[in-house]
C-alpha positions as CSV (number, residue, x, y, z in Angstrom):
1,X,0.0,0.0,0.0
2,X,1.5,3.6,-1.1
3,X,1.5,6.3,1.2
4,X,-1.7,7.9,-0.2
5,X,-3.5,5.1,0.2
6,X,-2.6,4.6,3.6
7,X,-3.1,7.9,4.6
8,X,-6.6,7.6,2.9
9,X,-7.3,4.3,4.7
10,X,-6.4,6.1,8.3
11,X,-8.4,9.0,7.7
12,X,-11.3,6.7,7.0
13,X,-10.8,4.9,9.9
14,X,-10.2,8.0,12.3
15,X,-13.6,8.8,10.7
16,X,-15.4,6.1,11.2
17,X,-14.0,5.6,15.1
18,X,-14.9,9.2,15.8
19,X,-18.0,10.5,13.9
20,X,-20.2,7.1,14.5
21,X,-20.7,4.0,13.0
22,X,-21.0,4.0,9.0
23,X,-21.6,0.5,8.5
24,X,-22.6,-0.9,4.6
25,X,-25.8,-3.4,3.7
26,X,-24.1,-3.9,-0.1
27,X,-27.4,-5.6,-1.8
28,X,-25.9,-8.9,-2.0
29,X,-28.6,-11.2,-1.4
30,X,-30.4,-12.5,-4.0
31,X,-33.2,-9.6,-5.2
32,X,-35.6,-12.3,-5.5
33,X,-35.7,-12.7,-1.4
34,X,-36.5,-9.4,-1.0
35,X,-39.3,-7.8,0.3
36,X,-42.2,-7.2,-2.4
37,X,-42.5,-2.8,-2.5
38,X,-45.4,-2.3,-0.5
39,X,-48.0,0.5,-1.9
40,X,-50.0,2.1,1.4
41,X,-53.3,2.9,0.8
42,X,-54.5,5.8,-1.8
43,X,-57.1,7.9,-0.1
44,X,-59.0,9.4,-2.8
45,X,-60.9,12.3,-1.6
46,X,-61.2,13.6,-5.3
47,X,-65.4,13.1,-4.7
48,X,-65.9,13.1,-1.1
49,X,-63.9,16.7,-0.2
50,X,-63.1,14.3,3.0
51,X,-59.9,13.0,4.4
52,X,-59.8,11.4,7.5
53,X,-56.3,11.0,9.5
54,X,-55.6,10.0,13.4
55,X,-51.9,10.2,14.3
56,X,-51.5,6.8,16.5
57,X,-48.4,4.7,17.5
58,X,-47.7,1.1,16.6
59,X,-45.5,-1.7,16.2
60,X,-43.3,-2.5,13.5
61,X,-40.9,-5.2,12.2
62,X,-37.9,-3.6,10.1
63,X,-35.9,-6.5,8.0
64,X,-36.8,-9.6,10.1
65,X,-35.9,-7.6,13.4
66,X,-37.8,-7.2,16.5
67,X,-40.6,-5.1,16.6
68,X,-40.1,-1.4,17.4
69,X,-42.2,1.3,18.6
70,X,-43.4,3.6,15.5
71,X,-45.8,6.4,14.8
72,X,-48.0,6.5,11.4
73,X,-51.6,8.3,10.2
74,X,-54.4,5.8,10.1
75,X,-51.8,3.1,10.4
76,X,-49.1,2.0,12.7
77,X,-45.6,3.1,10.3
78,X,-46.2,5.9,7.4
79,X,-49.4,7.5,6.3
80,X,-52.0,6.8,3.3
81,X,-51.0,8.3,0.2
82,X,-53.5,10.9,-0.4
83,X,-55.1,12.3,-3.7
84,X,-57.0,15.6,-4.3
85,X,-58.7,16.7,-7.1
86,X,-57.4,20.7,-8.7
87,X,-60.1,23.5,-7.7
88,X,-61.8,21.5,-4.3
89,X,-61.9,22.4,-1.0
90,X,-60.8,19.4,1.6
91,X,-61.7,18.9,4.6
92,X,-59.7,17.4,7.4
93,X,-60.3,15.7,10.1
94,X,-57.3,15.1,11.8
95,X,-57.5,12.9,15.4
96,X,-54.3,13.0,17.7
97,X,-54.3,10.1,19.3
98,X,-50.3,10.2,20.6
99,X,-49.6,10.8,24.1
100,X,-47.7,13.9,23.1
101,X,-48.5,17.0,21.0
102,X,-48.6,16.9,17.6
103,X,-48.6,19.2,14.8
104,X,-49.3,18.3,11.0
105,X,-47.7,20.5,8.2
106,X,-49.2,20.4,4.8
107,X,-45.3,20.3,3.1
108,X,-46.0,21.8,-1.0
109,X,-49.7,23.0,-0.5
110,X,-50.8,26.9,-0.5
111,X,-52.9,27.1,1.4
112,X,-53.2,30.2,4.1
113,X,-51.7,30.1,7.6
114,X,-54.3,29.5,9.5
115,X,-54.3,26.1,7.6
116,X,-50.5,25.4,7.1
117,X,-50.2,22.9,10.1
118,X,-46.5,24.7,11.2
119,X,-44.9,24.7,14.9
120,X,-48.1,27.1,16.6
121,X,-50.8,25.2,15.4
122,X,-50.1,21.8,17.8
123,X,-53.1,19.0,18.5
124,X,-52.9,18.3,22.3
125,X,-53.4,14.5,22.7
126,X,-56.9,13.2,22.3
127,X,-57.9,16.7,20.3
128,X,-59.3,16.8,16.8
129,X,-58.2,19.5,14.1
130,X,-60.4,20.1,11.3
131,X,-58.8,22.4,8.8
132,X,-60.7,23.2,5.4
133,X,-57.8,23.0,2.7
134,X,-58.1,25.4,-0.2
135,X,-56.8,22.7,-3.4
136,X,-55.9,25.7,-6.0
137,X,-52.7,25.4,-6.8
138,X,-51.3,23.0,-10.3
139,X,-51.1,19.4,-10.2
140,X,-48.0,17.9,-8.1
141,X,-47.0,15.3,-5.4
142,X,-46.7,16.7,-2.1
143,X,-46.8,15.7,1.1
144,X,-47.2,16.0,5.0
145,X,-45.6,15.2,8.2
146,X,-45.0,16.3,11.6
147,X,-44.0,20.2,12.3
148,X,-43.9,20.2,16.3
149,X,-41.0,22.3,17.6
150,X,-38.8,21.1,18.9
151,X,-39.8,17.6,18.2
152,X,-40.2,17.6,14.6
153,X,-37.0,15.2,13.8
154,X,-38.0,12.6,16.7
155,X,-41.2,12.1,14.9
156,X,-40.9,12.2,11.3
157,X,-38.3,9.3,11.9
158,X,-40.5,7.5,14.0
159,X,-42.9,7.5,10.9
160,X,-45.4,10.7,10.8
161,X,-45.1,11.6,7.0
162,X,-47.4,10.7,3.9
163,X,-48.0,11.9,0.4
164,X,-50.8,14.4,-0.9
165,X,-51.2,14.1,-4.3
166,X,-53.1,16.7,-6.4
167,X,-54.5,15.4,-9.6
168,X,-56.0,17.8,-12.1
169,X,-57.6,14.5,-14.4
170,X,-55.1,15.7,-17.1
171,X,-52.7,12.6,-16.9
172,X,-54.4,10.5,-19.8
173,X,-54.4,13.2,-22.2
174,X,-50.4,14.0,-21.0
175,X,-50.0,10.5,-22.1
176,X,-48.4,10.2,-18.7
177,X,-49.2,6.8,-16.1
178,X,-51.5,7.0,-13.6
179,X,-52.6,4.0,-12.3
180,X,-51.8,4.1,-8.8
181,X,-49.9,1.0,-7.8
182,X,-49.5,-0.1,-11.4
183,X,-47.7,2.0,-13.8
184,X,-47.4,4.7,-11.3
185,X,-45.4,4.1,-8.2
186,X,-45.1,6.5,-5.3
187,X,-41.8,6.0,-3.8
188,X,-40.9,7.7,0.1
189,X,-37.4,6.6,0.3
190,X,-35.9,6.7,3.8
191,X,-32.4,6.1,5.8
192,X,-32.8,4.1,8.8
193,X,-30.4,2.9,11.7
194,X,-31.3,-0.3,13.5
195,X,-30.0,-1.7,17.0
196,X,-28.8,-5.5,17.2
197,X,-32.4,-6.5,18.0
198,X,-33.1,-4.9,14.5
199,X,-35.0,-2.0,15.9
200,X,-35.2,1.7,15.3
201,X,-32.6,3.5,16.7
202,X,-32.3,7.3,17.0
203,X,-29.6,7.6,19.7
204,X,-28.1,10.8,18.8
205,X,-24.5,11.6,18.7
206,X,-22.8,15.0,18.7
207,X,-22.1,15.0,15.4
208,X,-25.5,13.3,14.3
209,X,-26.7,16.7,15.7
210,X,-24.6,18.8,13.7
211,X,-25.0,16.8,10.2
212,X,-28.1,15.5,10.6
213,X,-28.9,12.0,11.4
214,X,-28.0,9.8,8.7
215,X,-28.6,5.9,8.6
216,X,-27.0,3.2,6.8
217,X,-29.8,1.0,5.6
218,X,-32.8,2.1,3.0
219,X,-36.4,1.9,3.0
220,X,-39.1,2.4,0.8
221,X,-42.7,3.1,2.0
222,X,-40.9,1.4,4.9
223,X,-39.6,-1.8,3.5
224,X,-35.8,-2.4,3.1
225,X,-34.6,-2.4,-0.2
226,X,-37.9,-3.5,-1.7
227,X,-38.4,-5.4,-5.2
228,X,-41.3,-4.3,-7.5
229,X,-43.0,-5.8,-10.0
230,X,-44.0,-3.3,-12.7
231,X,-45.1,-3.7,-16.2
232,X,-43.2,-4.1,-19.7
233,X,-44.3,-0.4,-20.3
234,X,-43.2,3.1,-19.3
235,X,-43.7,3.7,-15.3
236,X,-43.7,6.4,-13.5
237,X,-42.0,7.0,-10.3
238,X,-43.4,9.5,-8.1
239,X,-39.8,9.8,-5.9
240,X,-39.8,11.8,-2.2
241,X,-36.8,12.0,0.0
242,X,-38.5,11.8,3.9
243,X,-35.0,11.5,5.2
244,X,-34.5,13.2,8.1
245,X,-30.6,14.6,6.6
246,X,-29.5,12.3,4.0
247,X,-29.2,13.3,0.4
248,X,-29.2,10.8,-2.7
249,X,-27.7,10.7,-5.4
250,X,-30.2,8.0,-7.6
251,X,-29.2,6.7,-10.9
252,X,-30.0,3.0,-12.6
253,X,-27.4,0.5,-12.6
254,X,-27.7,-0.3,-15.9
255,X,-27.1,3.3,-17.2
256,X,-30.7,3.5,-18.5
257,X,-32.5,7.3,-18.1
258,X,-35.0,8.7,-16.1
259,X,-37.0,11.4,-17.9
260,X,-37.9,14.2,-15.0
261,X,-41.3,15.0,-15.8
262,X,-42.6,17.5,-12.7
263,X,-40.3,18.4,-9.3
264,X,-41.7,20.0,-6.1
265,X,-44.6,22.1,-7.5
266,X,-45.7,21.0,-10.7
267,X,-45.1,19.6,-14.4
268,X,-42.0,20.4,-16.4
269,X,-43.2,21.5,-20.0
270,X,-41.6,18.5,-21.9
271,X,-39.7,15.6,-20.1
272,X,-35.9,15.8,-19.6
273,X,-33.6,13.0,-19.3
274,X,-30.4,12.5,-16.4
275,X,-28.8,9.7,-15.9
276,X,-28.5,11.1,-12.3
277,X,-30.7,12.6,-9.8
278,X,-30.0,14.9,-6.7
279,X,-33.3,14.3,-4.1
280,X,-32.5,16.5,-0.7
281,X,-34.7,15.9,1.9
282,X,-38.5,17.4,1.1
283,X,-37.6,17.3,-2.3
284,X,-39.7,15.6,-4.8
285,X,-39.6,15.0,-8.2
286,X,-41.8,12.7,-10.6
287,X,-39.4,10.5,-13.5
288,X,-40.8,8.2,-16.4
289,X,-38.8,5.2,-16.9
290,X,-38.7,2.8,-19.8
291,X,-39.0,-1.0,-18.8
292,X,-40.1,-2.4,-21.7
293,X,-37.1,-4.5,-22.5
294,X,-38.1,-6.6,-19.8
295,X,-34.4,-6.4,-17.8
296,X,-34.5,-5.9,-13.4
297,X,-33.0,-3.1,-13.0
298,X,-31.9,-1.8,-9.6
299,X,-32.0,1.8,-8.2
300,X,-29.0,2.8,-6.8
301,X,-27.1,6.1,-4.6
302,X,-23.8,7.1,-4.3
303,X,-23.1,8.1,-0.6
304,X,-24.1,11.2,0.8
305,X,-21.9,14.1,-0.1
306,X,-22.7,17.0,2.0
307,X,-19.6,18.5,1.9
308,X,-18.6,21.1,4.1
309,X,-16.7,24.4,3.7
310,X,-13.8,26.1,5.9
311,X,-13.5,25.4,9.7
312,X,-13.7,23.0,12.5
313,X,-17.4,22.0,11.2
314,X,-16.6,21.7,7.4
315,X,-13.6,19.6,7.9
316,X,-15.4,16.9,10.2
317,X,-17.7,16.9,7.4
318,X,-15.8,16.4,4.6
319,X,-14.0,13.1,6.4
320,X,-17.2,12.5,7.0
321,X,-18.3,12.2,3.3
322,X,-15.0,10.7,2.1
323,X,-15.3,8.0,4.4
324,X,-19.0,7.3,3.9
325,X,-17.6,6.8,0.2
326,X,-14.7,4.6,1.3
327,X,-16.8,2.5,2.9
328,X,-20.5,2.9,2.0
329,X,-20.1,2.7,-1.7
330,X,-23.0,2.6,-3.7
331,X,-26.2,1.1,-2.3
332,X,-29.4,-0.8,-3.6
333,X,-32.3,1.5,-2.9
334,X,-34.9,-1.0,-4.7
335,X,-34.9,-2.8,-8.0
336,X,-37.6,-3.1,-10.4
337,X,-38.6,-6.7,-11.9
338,X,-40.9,-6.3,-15.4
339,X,-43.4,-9.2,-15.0
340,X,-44.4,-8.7,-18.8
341,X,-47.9,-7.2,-18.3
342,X,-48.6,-4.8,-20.9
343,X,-48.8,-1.2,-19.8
344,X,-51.0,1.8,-20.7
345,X,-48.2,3.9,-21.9
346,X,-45.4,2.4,-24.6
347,X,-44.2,5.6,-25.7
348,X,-42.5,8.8,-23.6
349,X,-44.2,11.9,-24.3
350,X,-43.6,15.0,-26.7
351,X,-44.8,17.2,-24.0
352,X,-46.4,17.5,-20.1
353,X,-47.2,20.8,-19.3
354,X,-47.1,24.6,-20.0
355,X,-43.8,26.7,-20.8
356,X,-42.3,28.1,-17.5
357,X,-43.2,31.3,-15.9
358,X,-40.5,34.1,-17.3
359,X,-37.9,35.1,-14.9
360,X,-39.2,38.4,-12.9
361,X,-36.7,41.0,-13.6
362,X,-38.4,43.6,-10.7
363,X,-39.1,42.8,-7.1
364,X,-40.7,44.3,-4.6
365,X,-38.1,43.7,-1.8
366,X,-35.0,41.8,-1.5
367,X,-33.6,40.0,1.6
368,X,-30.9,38.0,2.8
369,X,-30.7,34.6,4.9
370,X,-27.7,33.2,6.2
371,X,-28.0,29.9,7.8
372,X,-25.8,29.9,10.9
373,X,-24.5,26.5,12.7
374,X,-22.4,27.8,15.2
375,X,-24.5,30.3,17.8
376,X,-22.1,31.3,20.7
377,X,-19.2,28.9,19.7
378,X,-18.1,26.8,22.6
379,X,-22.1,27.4,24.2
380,X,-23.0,25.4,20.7
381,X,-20.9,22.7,21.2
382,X,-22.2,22.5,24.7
383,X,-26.0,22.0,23.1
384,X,-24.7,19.5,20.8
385,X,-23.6,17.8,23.9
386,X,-27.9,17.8,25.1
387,X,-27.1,19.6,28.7
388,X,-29.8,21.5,27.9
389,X,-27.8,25.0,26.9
390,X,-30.5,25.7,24.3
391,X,-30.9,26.1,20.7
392,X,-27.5,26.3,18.6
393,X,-28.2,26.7,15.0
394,X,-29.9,30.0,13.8
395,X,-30.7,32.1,10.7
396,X,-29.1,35.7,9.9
397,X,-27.5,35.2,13.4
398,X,-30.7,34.3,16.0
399,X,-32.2,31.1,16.7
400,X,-35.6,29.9,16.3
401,X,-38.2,31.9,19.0
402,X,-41.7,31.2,18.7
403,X,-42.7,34.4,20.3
404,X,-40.7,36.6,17.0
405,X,-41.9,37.5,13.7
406,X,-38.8,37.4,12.2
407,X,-40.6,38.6,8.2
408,X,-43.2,40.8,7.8
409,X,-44.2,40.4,3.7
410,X,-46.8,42.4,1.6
411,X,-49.7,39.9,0.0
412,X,-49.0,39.7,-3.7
413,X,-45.6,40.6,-4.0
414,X,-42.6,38.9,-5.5
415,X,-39.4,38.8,-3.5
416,X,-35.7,38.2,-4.2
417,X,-34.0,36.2,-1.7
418,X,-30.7,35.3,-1.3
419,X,-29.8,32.4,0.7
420,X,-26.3,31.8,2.3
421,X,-24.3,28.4,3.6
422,X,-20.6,28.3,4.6
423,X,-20.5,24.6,6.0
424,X,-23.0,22.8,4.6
425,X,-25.3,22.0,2.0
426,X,-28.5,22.7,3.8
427,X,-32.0,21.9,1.5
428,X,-34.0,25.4,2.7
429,X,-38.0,25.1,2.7
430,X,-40.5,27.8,2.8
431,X,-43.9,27.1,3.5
432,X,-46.7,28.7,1.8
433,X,-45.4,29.7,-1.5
434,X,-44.1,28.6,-4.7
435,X,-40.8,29.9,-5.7
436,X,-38.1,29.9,-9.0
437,X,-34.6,29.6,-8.4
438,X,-33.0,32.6,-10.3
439,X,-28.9,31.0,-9.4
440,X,-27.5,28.0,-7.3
441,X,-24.0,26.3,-7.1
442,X,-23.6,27.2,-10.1
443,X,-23.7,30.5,-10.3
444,X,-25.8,30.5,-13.8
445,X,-28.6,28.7,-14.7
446,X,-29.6,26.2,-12.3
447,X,-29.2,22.7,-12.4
448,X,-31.5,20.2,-13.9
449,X,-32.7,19.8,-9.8
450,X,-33.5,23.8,-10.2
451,X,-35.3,23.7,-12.7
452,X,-39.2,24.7,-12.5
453,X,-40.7,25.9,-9.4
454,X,-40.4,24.4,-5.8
455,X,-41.1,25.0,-2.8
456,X,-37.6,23.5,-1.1
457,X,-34.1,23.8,-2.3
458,X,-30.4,22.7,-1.6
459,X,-28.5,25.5,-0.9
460,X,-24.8,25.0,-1.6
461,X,-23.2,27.7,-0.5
462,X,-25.3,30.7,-2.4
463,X,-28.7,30.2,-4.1
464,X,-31.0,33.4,-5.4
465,X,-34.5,32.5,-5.6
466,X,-37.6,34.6,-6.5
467,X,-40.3,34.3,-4.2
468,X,-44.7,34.9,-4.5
469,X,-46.3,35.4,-2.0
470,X,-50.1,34.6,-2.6
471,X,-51.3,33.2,0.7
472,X,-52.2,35.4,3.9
473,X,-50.9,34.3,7.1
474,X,-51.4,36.5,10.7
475,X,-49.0,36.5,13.6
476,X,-51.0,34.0,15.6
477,X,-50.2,31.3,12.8
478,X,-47.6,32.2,10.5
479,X,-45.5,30.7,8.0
480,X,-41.9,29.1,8.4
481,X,-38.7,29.5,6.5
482,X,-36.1,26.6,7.6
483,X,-33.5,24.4,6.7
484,X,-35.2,20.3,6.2
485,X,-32.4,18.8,7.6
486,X,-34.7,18.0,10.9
487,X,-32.1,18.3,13.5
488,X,-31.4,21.7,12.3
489,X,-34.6,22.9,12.3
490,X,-35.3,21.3,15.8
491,X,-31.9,23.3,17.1
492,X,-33.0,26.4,16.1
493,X,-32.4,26.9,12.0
494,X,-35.7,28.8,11.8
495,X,-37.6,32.0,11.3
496,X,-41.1,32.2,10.6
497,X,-42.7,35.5,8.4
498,X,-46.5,37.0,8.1
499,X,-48.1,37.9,4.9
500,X,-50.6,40.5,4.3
């Protein structure tokens, strides 16, 4: 072994000692002993304007382990996946039946404040919440999950998220799939840790508190790295990252496309082909595939890659990454068996939706946001430690307070807002609106991931973004701006902002 390498090799292992386990699951069983995908139920409320939810705990069995304790809407791990017609009104009726306080945020919808389900609008146990959601907005996947300060991270993992798609009853004449479970698959891919007992662990380190908690085995709609049966057709893949920090990096390991057809808050005009795919946490993005030469294919990521920048912080996390790559490698996510049904859809189509909005060249008001990990130095790392020294992570310098409007924004407006990140890549959601990314990374035009409009976006290092503001929300129950790595946002990387 030359120096290099064995320099490399002791890095790894320093890594490995010092910033927590990073243990590989390789997929090297045979892919017909996996577990079949599972497909939760579809809730369609597209008739009724009714969705029914109750938040409840239950038992489940990760990978032939011993049953651990989990949390789920309507069932005991997950949520339904929901669908909602374009132009209705829904109304919820959401039962908390934890023994803790729960709030529910509607993650892609716009819908006004008092609706938004964010950090002030918490279920005691044994309440009911009925909010009436306003559907007008295009036709996307979405989703929703817990939002209770500062226990949003401890529950998501512990399974409080499901999927809210809108549907506007265009698909057929898009020439897109859209038979649920069939030819269109909605994936929630997850990172998971499990003890020796093979149950869920979220033990939190120091530095699982400063990166985010990361796991090293993967799940989809809660099954680890599941096998699907689809048909010899085009299929599409409705993909959400409910991680609580980790970011893929999905490609086939065959080479084959995906064609991304829609991201966060709607279709792309035409569908655009990658042979890889960046999917931060709260991301989503909708793909066609073509499996109509009948070959399994497997899904795969690279490690995660969240590299840092100068400083104590961005070095740890840069040994961090290169080791995850040393010893991680690439990992099965799920692979895909054609079973030689005939789909719906044999071709990809010419087009899918309208020609983006033009790129605003006024704005009402611009603003700045800095994402800040360190608060107080040494007081930080004291947090970190959980002695209870309070919050650690902050925006523009100031932690989260619940008791601070930190924006006050005019109704109807269009902002320019420039986001800011020295030591990480942090994936930074607003709730409420919909909004175009002007610059990222790059520094020109964004990256394929940019592309279209979102409501959540990986900032690496600088991003500009114009924002709308078309929803009202009042100090009693305003919106949130925050980074979507959980731990962050449970340590303080917060604001929230009225509109009027």
């Amino acid at each position: 072994m030359d120096r290099r390498r064995f320099l490399k090799h002791s890095v790894a292992v320093a890594a490995t000692a010092s910033l927590g386990s990073i243990t590989a699951h390789p997929a090297q069983a045979a892919s017909r002993n996996r577990p079949t995908l599972p497909m939760p139920e579809l809730l369609d409320v597209t008739q009724s304007g009714r969705l029914e939810l109750k938040a409840q705990t239950g038992k489940t069995v990760f990978a032939g382990g011993s049953s651990s304790p989990t949390l789920g809407y309507n069932q005991g791990y997950l949520g339904p996946f929901v669908r909602a017609r374009q132009g209705q009104e829904v109304a919820v009726r959401l039962q908390n039946d934890l023994d803790e306080p729960l709030a529910t945020h509607w993650h892609g919808l716009l819908v006004p404040g008092k609706v938004d389900g964010g950090p002030h609008q918490a279920i005691d146990p044994g309440k009911v919440w009925e909010p009436i959601l306003p559907i007008d907005q295009p036709a996307s996947t979405a989703w929703f999950h817990a939002h209770t300060f500062p226990h949003t991270a401890r529950q998501v993992y512990a399974g409080l998220a499901g999927v809210f798609q809108i549907d506007d009853g265009l698909d057929a004449d898009r020439g897109v799939p859209h038979e649920h479970g069939v030819d269109d698959l909605t994936l929630v891919i997850q990172d998971r840790r499990l003890d020796d007992a093979g149950r869920l662990d979220y033990r939190l380190s120091m530095f699982d508190r400063m990166h985010g908690f990361q796991g090293d085995r993967l799940f989809v709609n809660g099954a680890e790295q599941p096998r699907s049966p689809v048909p010899n057709s085009i299929v599409r893949l409705r993909l959400l990252n409910g991680s609580n920090a980790r970011i893929f990096h999905l490609r086939f390991d065959d080479g084959r496309p995906m064609h991304v057809i829609a991201s966060d808050a709607g279709f792309w005009p035409k569908p655009v082909a990658t042979d890889e795919l960046r999917l931060s946490p709260g991301e989503r993005f909708e793909v066609l595939v073509d499996f109509r030469d009948g070959r399994e294919v497997a899904l795969i990521t690279g490690p995660d890659q969240n590299r840092g920048g100068p400083g104590m912080m961005g070095m740890m996390s840069n040994i961090r990454s290169f080791a995850s790559g040393l010893v991680e490698g690439d990992q099965r996510v799920l692979s895909f068996h054609p079973d030689g049904r005939k789909g719906r859809v044999d071709r990809l189509p010419d087009a899918t939706g309208d020609s983006p909005a033009s790129r605003p060249t006024a704005f009402d008001r611009r603003r700045h946001f800095r994402l800040d990990m360190m608060l107080g130095g040494m007081p930080m790392m004291r947090g970190m430690m959980g002695d209870g020294s309070g919050p650690s992570m902050g925006i523009n310098g100031r932690p989260f307070d619940p008791h601070r409007i930190n924006e006050d924004i005019a109704l109807d407006t269009i902002e320019h807002w420039t986001i800011e990140s020295d030591m990480l890549m942090h994936p930074f959601h607003i709730h409420g609106v919909h909004f175009q990314v002007l610059t990222d990374e790059t520094g020109q035009s964004p990256r394929l991931e940019n592309r279209g409009a979102k409501d959540t976006l990986l900032v690496d290092g600088r991003a500009e973004i114009a924002v709308r503001f078309t929803q009202p929300a009042g100090k009693d129950t305003p919106f949130m701006y925050h980074c979507h790595i959980l731990e962050h946002e449970d340590a303080g990387m917060m604001g929230h902002f009225t509109v009027s």
